[in-house]
Every structure is written in structure tokens, then in C-alpha cells.
C-alpha positions as CSV (number, residue, x, y, z in Angstrom):
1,X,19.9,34.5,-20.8
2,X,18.2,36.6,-18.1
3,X,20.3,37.6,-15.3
4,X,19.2,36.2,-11.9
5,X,20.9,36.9,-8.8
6,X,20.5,35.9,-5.2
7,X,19.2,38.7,-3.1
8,X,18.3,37.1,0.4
9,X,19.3,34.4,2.0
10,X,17.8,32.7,6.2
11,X,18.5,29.0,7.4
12,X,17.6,28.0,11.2
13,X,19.7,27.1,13.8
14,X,21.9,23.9,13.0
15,X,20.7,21.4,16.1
16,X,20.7,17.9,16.9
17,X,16.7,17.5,17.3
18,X,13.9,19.9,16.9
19,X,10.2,19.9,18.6
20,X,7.6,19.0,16.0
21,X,6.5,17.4,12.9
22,X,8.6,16.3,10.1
23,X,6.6,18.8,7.7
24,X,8.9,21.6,8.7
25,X,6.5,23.9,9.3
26,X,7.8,25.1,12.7
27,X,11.3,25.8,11.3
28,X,10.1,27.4,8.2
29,X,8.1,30.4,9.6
30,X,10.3,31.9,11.3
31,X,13.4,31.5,8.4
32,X,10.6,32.8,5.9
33,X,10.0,35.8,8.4
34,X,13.5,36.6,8.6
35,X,13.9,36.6,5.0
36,X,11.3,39.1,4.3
37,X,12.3,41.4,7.2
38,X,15.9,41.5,5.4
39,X,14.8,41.6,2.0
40,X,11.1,43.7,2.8
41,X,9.4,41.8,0.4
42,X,6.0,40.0,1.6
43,X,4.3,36.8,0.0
44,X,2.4,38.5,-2.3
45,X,6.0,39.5,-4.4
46,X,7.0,35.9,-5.1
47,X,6.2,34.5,-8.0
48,X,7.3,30.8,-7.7
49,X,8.1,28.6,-4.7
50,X,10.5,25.7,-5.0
51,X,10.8,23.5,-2.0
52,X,13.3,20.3,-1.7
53,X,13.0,17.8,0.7
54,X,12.5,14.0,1.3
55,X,9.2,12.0,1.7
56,X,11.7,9.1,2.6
57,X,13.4,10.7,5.4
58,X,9.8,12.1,7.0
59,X,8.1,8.9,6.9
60,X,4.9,9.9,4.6
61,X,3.7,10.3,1.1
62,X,3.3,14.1,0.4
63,X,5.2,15.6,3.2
64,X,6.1,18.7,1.1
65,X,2.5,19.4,0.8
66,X,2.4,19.9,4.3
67,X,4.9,22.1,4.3
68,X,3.0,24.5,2.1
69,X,1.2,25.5,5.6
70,X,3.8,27.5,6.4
71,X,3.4,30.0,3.2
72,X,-0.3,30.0,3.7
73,X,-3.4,29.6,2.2
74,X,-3.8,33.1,0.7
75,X,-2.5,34.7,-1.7
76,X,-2.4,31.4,-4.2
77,X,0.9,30.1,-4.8
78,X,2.9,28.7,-7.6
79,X,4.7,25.8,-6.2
80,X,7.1,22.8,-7.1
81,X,8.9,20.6,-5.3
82,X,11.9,18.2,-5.7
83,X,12.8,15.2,-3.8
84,X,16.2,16.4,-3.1
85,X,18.5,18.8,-1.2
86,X,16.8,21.9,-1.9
87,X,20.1,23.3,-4.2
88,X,18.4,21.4,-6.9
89,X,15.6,23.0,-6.5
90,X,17.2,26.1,-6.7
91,X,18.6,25.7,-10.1
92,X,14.7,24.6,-11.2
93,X,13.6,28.2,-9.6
94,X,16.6,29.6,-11.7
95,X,15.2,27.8,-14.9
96,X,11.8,28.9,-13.7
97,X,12.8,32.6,-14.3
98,X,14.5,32.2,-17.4
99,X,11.6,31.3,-18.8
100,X,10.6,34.8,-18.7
101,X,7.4,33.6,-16.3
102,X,8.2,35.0,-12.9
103,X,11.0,37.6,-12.2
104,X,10.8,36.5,-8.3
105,X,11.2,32.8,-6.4
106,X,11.6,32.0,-3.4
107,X,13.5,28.7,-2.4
108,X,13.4,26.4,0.7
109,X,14.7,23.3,2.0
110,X,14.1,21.1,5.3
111,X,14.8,18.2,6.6
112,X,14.2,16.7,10.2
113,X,16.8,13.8,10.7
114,X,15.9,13.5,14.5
115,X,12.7,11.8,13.3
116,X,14.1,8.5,11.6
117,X,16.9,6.3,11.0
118,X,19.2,8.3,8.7
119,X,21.6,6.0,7.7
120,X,19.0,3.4,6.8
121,X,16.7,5.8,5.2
122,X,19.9,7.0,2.9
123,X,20.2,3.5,1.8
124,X,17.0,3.3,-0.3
125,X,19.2,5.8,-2.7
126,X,21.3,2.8,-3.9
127,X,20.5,0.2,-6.4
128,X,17.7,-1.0,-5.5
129,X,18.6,-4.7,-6.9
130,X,22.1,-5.8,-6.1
131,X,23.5,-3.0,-3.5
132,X,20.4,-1.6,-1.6
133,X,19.4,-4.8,0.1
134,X,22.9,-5.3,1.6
135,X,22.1,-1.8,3.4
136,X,25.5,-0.4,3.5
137,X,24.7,3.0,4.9
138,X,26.3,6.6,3.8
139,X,29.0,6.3,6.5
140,X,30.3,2.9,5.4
141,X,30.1,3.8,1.7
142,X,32.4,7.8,2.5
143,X,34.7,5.1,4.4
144,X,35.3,2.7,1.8
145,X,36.1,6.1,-0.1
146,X,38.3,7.8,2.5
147,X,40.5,4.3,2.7
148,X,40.6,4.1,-1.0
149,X,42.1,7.5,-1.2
150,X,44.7,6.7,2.0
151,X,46.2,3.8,0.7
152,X,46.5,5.4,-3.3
153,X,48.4,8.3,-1.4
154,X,45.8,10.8,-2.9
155,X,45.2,12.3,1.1
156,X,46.4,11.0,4.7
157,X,44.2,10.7,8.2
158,X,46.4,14.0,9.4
159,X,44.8,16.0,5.9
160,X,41.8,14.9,6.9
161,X,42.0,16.2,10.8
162,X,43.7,19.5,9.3
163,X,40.0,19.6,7.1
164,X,37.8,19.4,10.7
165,X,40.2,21.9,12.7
166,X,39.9,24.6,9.8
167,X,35.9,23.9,9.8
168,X,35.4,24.0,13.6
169,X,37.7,27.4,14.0
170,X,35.5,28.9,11.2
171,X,32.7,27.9,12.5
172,X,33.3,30.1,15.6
173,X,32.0,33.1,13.7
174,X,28.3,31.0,12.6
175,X,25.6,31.6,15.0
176,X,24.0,28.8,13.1
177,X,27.0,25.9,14.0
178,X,26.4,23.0,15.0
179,X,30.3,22.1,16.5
180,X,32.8,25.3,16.2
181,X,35.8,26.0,18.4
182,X,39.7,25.2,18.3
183,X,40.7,21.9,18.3
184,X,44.2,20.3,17.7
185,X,45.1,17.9,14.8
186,X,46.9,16.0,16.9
187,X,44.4,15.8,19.4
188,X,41.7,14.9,16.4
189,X,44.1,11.8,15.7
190,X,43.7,10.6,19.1
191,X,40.3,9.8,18.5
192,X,39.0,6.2,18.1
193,X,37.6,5.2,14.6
194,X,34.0,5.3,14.1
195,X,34.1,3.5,10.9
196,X,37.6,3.0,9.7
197,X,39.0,4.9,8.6
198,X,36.5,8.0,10.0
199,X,36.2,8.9,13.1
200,X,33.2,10.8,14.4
201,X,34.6,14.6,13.6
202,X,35.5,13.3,10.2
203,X,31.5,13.1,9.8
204,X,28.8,15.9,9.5
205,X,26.9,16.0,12.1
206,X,23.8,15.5,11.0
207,X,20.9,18.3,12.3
208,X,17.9,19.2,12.0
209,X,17.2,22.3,9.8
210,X,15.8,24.3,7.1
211,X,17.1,27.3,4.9
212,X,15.6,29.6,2.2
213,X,16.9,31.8,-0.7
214,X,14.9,34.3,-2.8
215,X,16.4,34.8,-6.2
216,X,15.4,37.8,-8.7
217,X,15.9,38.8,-11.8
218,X,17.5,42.0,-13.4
219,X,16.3,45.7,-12.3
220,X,13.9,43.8,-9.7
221,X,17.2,42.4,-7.9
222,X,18.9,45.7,-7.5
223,X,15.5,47.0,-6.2
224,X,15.8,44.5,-3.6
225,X,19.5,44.2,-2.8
226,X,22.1,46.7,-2.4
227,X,24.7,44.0,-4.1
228,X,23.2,41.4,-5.5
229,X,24.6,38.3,-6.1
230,X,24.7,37.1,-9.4
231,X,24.7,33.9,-10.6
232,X,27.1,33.3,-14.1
233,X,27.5,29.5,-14.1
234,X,24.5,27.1,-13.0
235,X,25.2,23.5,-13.4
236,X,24.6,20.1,-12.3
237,X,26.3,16.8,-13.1
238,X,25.6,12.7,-12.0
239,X,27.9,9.9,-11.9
240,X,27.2,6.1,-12.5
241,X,24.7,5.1,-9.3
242,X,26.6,1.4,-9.5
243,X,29.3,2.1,-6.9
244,X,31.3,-0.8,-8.3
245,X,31.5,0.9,-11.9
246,X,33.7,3.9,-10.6
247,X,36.7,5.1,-9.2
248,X,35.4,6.7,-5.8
249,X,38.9,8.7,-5.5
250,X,37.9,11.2,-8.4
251,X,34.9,12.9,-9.2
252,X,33.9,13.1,-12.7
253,X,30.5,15.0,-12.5
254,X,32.1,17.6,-10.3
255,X,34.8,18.1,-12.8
256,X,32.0,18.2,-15.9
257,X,29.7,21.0,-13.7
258,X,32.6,23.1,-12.8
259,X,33.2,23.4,-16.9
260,X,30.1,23.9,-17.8
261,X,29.8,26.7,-14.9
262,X,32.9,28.2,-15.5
263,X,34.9,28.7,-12.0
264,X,37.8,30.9,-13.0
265,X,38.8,33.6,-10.8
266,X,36.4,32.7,-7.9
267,X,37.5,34.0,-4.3
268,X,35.4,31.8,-1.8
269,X,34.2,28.5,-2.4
270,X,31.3,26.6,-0.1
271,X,32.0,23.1,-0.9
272,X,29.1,20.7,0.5
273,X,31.2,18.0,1.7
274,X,29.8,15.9,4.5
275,X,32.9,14.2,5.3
276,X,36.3,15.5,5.7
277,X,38.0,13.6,3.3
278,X,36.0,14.6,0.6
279,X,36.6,18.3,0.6
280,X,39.8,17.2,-0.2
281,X,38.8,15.6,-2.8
282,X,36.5,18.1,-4.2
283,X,39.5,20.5,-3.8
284,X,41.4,18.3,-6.1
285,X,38.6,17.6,-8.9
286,X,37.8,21.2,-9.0
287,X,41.8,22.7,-9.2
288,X,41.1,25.3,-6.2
289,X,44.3,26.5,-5.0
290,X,45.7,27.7,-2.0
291,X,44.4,31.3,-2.4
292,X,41.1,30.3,-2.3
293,X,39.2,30.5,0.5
294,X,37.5,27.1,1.5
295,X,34.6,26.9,3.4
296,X,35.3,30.2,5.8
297,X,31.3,29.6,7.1
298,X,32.5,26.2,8.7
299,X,30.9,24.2,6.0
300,X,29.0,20.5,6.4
301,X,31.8,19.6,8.7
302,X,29.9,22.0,11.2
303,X,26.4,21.7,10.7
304,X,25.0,19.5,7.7
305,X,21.0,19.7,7.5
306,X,19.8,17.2,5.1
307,X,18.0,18.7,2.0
308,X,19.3,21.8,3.0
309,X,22.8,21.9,3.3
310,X,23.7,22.1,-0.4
311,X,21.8,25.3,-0.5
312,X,22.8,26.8,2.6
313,X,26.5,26.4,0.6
314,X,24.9,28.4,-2.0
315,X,23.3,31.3,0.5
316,X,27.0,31.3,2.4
317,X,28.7,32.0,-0.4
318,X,26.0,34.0,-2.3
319,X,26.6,36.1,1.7
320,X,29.7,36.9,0.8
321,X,29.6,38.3,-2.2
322,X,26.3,40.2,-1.0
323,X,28.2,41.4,2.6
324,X,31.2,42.1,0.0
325,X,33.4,39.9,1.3
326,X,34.3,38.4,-1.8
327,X,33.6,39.3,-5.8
328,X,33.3,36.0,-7.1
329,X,32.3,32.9,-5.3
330,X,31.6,28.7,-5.9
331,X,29.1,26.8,-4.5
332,X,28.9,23.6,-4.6
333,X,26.1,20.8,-4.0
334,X,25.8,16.9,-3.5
335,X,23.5,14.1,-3.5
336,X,24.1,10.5,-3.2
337,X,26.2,8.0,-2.4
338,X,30.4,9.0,-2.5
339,X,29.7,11.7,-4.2
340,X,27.4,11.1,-6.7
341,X,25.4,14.2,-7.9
342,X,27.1,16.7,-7.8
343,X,26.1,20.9,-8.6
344,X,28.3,24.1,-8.8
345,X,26.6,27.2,-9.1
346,X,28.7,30.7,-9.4
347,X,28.3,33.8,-8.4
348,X,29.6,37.5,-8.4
349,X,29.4,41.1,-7.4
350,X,28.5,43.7,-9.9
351,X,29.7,47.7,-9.1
């Protein structure tokens, strides 16, 4: 296998609602301009671009395409695309380089929730014969979760309010947050459901944004970085999509990915949870204990781009091995309903 590590890593400002068009474009430029002012690399050094996204959630056929305007019309590019949170099309850029084809990719994701009806849009992800014409949305479905795991004893409403405080006093230190600051658990509790059992803070809030990671491979990755980070586990997992079919307390694919990746030892982990209740849960399916540090950027809970948060977990954590923070890091990455998809990708330091 060739070794491949991350070696720059931009994402835009986490905000409610952006100015233009749901291509992108404007909050790409200036993420890819930042990333080759900290890396000093130019278009012309990347050998393969891998964008993730969702033609469902801009409203058009193609949108992606449209996105290319941002990298430009010259030099010609190599480009792929996949209709999902950009960390999956991060591990296709990862592929992409062990083929031996490319030694450099460059890897974005964006999404412009302000421009549609999210929670409807996220419904055409179900089955599309018995559950999808109900339209239960992505908040109803994490509640019917959340209350499954209260009443089998597997988490309670105060766990969950210790989750958001934790996020939104990490967050503090993000310039990219969305909602950081102290806030009291007991104060959190006071709070009137949203969807019982949730209440708003126990939901991302959902922003507008876009991120991008440029991944190398061996000697051309130290050229680039003074510590790269270095991916030694790349996996992805899926569940059953027939929500009826498993037990939403547990997650199996997360549990299969971690193996595959190998997760032993890691220091940090950026767990892509976009409701409290389910970091918990990851927590539990993946055995991190205590000493490991959870989500210290402030995690979904604080900022939760769609098509772009899964990767940003991967750039946060890939930041701290790279700022050497930490020598050996998880990230992890979900799609779907509950849950569903799930992908783990980790990382480490090399002296």
C-alpha cells in the first residue's frame, strides 16, 4: 500500500445562510485559496479532484459541474464526484492514489442548506416504497433513536445536555462555530422539546459551508508538510436502509469500519454526530474511553455543513496530528438515516 497522508486542510465559516448560488462557487474560492497559501501548492500540482455534494439538496441536475468553475477552466482537470458528504469522496481520492496514478488530490465538499427544505430533501434518502412517502424527516427519525436509547437505559436526557455543553465550550476556541460558549446542563434541561425527546441544542445546526483537504503521497507529503498526517486505517461500512429491520441503539457498521481501520491507541477522535445522543452512541460502538479526547474542535453539535461535515471531522483531527496536538487520531463519517453509513478513517504522526 502507498502511504498517503493529509497535508492541508480549509473549510469556511459555519453560518446559517450564505449569499449565492447553490453551486458553491463563492464559498469554494476562497477555502481553495487558503489551502494553497498554507500548503504553497497551486492548481497545476494536483492531480485529481474529488468533490461530494448533493444534486438533491441544490435543486438541479449537475450541480457539481458547476462547481468546477471555481478550479477553473485551465489547466485541465481530473475530476470525480460523489453524491455524498464529501468524506466519501475522500476515501475515493485515497483509492485514487493507491493506484499509483496521481501522488496529489485535492478534496472538497459543499452544501447550501439555506436554499431548500432540508428535512424534506433528507427524506428522499429513505425507502423509496414503504417509508419515504410517509416523509418522516432526519429529526423525527434521530428522535425515535434518542427515545429508544432513554427508555433501554443505554443514555439519559442529562448525558445528552452533558454532550452539547462539552461541544459548545470547545467550540469557543473554532473561528469556524457556528454556536460555542458555556452553557449549564441544567439550564440545557430547561429547554422545551423540539421533537421529543430532542430539544433544539440536542440538533446540529445545520449551516451553510464548504471545506477541502489535499492528500499526498510518500516523499511528495513531507515536501509539502512539516508533519504530515498519515492515514493507517481507511474504511467505510452501511447498515440495512429498512429502518424497521435494525436495532437503532447500536451501530453495526461503525463497529465493522472501526476493525477493519484499526483504532487502537488513538488520542483524539472527531466523531460526526449530528445529534447529541448519538455521540454517545458512537462512543459506545466504537469502545473509546475516557482518555480519549472527543470532539475538542466542537464537533457537529457546533456547526454541521451538509456534505461537508464528515470531512471537516477528518481535516480537525488530521489538524491535530499536523499542529502536534495529538499522535494518533479517529475520524469518523456518516450518511443516512440513524446512523446509517458510517466511515472511520485514522491517522498519525510520523517523527
Amino acid at each position: 500500500m502507498t502511504d498517503v497522508a493529509v497535508v492541508g486542510f480549509a473549510q469556511a465559516p459555519h453560518v446559517r445562510e450564505t449569499e449565492g448560488t447553490t453551486n458553491g462557487v463563492e464559498m469554494l474560492v476562497p477555502v481553495f485559496q487558503e489551502l494553497f497559501a498554507r500548503t504553497g501548492l497551486s492548481k497545476r500540482d494536483i492531480g485529481f479532484w474529488c468533490s461530494g455534494s448533493s444534486d438533491y439538496l441544490a435543486g438541479r441536475a449537475f450541480s457539481f459541474v458547476s462547481a468546477v468553475d471555481a478550479i477553473g477552466a485551465y489547466p485541465p482537470i481530473n475530476e470525480s464526484h460523489v453524491e455524498a458528504d464529501a468524506a466519501w469522496a475522500l476515501y475515493e481520492a485515497w483509492v485514487k492514489i493507491q493506484t499509483g496514478e496521481v501522488d496529489t488530490a485535492l478534496v472538497y465538499g459543499f452544501g447550501k442548506s439555506s436554499a431548500g427544505q432540508l428535512r424534506r430533501v433528507l427524506a428522499l434518502q429513505l425507502d423509496p416504497y414503504l417509508v419515504a412517502p410517509l416523509w418522516p424527516d432526519s429529526v423525527g427519525i434521530a428522535g425515535m433513536q434518542a427515545r429508544l436509547g432513554l427508555d433501554s437505559g443505554l443514555w439519559t436526557e442529562r448525558d445528552m445536555a452533558e454532550v452539547v455543553a462539552r461541544s459548545r465550550a470547545a467550540a469557543v476556541d473554532n473561528p469556524h462555530a457556528q454556536l460555542a460558549g458555556q452553557v449549564e446542563v441544567d439550564d440545557l434541561l430547561t429547554e422545551p422539546y423540539f421533537v421529543d425527546p430532542l430539544r433544539k441544542h440536542d440538533c446540529a445546526p445545520i449551516t451553510d459551508g464548504a471545506a477541502a483537504i489535499i492528500l499526498a503521497a510518500g516523499e511528495k507529503a513531507r515536501e509539502i508538510a512539516a508533519r504530515p498526517a498519515w492515514i493507517t486505517g481507511f474504511a467505510h461500512r452501511v447498515d440495512t436502509p429498512h429502518i424497521g429491520a435494525r436495532d437503532l441503539t447500536t451501530s453495526p457498521s461503525t463497529v465493522a469500519a472501526a476493525k477493519a481501520a484499526g483504532i487502537d491507541g488513538v488520542e483524539v477522535a472527531e466523531l460526526h454526530a449530528p445529534f447529541s445522543h448519538q455521540e454517545i452512541l458512537l462512543r459506545q460502538a466504537l469502545g473509546l474511553g475516557d482518555a480519549v479526547r472527543v470532539n475538542p474542535s466542537g464537533g457537529p453539535l457546533a456547526g454541521n455543513p451538509m456534505f461537508a461535515g464528515g470531512l471537516i471531522r477528518i481535516g480537525e483531527a488530521a489538524g491535530a496530528v499536523m499542529g502536534g496536538a495529538a499522535g494518533r487520531v479517529l475520524a469518523h463519517a456518516t450518511s443516512g438515516p440513524a446512523l446509517q453509513q458510517n466511515l472511520v478513517c485514522v491517522m498519525e504522526g510520523r517523527e
